[in-house]
N, C-alpha and C positions, 0 to 999 in steps of 0.2 A: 667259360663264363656260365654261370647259373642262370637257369630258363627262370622268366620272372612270368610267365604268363598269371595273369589274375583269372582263370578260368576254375583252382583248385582252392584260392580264397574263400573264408566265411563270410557272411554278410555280417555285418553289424545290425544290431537291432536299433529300429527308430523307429517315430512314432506310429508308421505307418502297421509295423506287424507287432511293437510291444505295448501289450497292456495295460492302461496306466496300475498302480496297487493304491491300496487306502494309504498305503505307511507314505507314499512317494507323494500324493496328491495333500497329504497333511502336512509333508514337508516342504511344501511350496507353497500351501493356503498357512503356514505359521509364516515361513520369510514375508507374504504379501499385507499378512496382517500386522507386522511388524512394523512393515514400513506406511501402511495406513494409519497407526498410531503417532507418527509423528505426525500427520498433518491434523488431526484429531485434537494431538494436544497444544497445538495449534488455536484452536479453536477453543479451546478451555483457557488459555490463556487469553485470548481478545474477550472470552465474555468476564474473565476476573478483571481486567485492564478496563473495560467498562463499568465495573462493577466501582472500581477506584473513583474513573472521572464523572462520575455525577449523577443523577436522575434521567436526564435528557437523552444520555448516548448509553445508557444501561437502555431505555426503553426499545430503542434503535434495535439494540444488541438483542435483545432478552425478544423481541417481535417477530426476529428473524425465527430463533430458535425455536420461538412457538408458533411459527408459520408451520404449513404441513412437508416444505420441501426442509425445515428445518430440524422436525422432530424425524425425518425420516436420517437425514446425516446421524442425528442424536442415535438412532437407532441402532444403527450398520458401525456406530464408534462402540456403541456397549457390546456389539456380541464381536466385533473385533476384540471387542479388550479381554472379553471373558476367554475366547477361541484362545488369542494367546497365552492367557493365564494358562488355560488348561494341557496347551502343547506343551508351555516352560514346565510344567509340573510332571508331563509324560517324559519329556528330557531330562528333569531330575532323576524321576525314577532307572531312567537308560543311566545316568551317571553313577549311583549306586552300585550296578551291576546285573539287574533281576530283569526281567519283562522282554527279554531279546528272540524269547522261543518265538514264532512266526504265527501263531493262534495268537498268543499273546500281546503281542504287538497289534496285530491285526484288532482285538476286542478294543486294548487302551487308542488307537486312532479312533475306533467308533463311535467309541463313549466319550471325545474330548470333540466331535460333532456333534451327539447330541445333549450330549451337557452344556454347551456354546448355546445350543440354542435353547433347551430349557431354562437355564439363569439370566439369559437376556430378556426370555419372555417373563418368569416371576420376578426379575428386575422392575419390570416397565410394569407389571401388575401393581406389584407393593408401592412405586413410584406414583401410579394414579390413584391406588387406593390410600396414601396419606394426604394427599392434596387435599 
């Protein structure tokens, strides 16, 4: 019978000794953001559903959201929406075939954190500057 001892096993890597990667923490901040958009649009649909039933329950609706705990959801919904915008279009470009070198990947996760967050912030710019 074969010696099973576990003393010439490798470890597996877990969190405790692997590093998380930019590409690895972007593919789990795009599934997160993914599913924060359904409840988001959620929310887009109760404020057009209000929008439908009348004056009284739009003011209701439309108070919440210009409350500060409400423009702060509004907030964290646009650079969720843009983050995934810009993940699906990094996964595009994976579909193609191009971007897989490990610099390059590495640059396109970077730029699709701070592109999330520079188009949320001149989102919410141009959004008070037409008001």
């Amino acid at each position: 019978m074969a010696d099973m001892s576990h003393d010439n096993r490798p470890l597996s890597p877990h969190l405790q000794v692997f590093r998380p990667l930019v590409t690895m923490v972007m593919s789990i901040v795009h599934r997160i953001t993914g599913a924060a958009l359904y409840f988001g649009t959620i929310l887009v649909a109760w404020w057009l559903l209000a929008a439908a039933s009348g004056p009284d329950y739009f003011a209701l609706v439309d108070g919440f959201f210009g409350s500060f705990f409400g423009r702060l959801i509004l907030f964290g919904y646009t650079w969720a929406l843009m983050h995934h915008m810009l993940g699906g279009i990094r996964h595009f470009i994976w579909d193609t075939g191009a971007g897989f070198e490990l610099p390059v990947a590495n640059r396109m996760a970077w730029a699709s954190i701070f592109g999330s967050v520079t188009l949320t912030i001149l989102i919410w710019i141009i959004g008070y500057m037409a008001r």
